[in-house]
N, C-alpha and C positions, 0 to 999 in steps of 0.2 A: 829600776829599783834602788841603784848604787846610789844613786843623788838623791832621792829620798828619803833614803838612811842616814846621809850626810847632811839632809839641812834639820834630821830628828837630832842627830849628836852632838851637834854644834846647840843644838835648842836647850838640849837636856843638859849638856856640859858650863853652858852660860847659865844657866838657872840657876846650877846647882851651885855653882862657884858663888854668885851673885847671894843664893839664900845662904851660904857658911856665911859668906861675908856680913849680910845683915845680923845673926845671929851673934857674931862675934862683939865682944863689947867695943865701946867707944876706944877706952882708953887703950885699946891693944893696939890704935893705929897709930902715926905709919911704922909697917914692919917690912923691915927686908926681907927678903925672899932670901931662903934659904939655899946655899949652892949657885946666887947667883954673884957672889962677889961686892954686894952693894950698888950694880947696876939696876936692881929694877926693885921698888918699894908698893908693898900693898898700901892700901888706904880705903877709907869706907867714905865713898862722894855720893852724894845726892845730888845728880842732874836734871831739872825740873823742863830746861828749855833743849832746843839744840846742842848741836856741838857749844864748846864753848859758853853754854847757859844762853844760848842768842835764842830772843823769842820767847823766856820763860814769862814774862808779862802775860801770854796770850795763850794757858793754857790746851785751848781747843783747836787753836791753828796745830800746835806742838804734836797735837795725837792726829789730827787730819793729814796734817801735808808727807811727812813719812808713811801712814798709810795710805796714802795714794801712792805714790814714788814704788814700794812693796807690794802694793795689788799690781802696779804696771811690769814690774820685776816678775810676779807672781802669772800673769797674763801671759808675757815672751815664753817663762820657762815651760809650760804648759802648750803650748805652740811650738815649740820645738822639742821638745822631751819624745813625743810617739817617733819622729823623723831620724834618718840613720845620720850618723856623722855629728857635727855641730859638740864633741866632746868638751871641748874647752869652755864652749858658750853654756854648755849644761853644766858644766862644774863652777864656773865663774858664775852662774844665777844660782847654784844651789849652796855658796856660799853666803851669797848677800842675803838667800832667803832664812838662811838659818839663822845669821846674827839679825834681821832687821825684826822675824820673829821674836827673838829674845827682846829685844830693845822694845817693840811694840807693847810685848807682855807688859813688860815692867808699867810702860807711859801706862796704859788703859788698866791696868792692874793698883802698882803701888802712886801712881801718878809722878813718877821722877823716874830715869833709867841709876839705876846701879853702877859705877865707875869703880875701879880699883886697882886697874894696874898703872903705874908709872915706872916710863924707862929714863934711868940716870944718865941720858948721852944727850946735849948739847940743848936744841929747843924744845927736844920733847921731854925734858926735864919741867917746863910748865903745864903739860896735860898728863891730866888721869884719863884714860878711858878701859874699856872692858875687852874682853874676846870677840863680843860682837859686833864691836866696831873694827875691830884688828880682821874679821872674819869680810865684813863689808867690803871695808876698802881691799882687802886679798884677791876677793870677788870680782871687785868692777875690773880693777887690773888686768884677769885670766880671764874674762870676759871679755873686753879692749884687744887683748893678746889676738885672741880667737878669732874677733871679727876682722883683725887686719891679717891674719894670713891664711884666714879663708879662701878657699876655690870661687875664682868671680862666677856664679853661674845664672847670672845677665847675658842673653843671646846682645851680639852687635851686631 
């Protein structure tokens, strides 16, 4: 039930951030974040394609090919979610499941996902992206983690 709640707050927390944001006027952006020094600036981005806008030409690829990628995610974690152990690989899929739901909402919803935060340190001073994606990539990471220092439980 722990990882359940966590891909619901990750869902509900990206949402909500995502709909202040829209709500917010234009001219409010970019604003620094408060208390963070000028290292990380809000912004209100509309991202139509992939990362990066790659793909936004091809609307319908843009919402398929991520919801497949997030059903196959969606599929593992359900397959291992009843079974004992595998903590990491359940936190690591219940991360990516909660931002890639957010990001999906938005494609099939608003048809562009929501961007806003940008961090002031070196090349990622050229991307905006959201909690969702910050949640994603978290994910694949503690998921990766998991599977490599898993118990081999392959008979030889």
């Amino acid at each position: 039930m722990l990882f359940l709640a966590l891909i619901a707050a990750i869902l509900i927390l990206d949402l909500g951030i995502k709909d202040t944001i829209e709500k917010t006027e234009d001219d409010a952006f970019p604003k620094e974040l408060d208390g963070a020094g000028g290292r990380v600036v809000l912004y209100k981005s509309h991202n139509p394609g992939l990362p990066f806008g790659r793909l936004a030409r091809y609307p319908e690829l843009v919402k398929q090919l991520p919801l497949a990628v997030a059903g196959s995610a969606a599929g593992i974690f359900w397959w291992i979610l009843p079974r004992k152990g595998n903590k990491l690989q359940k936190l690591g899929l219940a991360f990516v499941l909660g931002g890639a739901a957010s990001n999906l909402y938005d494609r099939f919803r608003r048809g562009y996902v929501v961007d806003y935060l940008n961090v002031r340190v070196k090349k990622l001073q050229r991307v905006i992206f959201n909690l969702a994606d910050v949640c994603i990539l978290t994910g694949a990471f503690i998921f990766m983690v998991g599977e490599l220092i898993a118990p081999d439980t392959k008979k030889r």
